[in-house]
N, C-alpha and C positions, 0 to 999 in steps of 0.2 A: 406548600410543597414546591420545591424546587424541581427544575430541571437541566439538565444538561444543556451549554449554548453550543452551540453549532456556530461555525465560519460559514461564510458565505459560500467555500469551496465544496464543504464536507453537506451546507444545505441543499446546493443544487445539484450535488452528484444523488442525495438520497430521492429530489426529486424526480431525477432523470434529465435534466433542462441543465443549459449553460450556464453560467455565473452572469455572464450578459444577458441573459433571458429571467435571470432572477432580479438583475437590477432594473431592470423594465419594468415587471410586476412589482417590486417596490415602490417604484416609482409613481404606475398606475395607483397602486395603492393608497398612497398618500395623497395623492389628488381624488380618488372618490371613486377611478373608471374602469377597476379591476373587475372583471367576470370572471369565470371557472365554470365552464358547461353552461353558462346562460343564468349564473345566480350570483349577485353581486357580492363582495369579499373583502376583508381589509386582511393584512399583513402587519402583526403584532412583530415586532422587531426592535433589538437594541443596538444604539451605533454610539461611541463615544466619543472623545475628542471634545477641546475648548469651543469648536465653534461645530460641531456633531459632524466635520467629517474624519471620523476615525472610523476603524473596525468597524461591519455589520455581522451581530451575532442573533442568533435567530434559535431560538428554544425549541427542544426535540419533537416537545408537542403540540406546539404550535407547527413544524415543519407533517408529523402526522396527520393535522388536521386539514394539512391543505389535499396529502395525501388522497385521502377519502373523500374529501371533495372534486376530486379527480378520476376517481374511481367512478368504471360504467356499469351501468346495473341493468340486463336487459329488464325493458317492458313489454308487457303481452300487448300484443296488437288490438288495437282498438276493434269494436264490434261495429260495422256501420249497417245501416238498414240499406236494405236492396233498395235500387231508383225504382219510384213508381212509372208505371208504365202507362201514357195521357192514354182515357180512354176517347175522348174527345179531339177536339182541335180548335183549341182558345185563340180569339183572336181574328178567326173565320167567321164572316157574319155573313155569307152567301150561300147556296146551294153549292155543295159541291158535284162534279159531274160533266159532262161533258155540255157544251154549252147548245141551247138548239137552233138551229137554222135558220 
């Protein structure tokens, strides 16, 4: 199943991001150091040219996919247990009190 390729221009206007902002994340991409929200990512892309620097054309759905990957989804707030309250005083190995005379 095919998809429609996208220009560099037409991918990062639907991202919302620069064209320099998308050659960044390429970039990252290609080396390994790409994240999206804290979850590591490659960038599926086609570039032509004899020695590959021609066009970057970048498939609809793969541009989707980054979409939602970007997309925030609230989380309910964790449930934490109330601090216990020392009934004691750890640590104290004396009498406590005023001292006597």
């Amino acid at each position: 199943m095919s998809s429609k390729l996208l220009s560099s221009d037409e991918a990062a206007k639907s991202l919302g991001i620069s064209v320099l902002t998308l050659y960044e994340w390429l970039g990252r991409s290609d080396c390994g150091e790409f994240c999206i929200r804290g979850q590591p990512m490659t960038i599926e892309y086609l570039q032509g040219g004899a020695k590959g620097q021609g066009r970057i054309r970048i498939e609809e759905q793969e541009v989707e996919r980054l979409k939602e990957a970007m997309r925030v989804r609230p989380q309910p707030p964790r449930k934490r247990r109330p601090p216990s309250k020392p009934q004691n005083f750890p640590g104290i190995t004396v009498p406590l009190g005023r001292p006597d005379d």
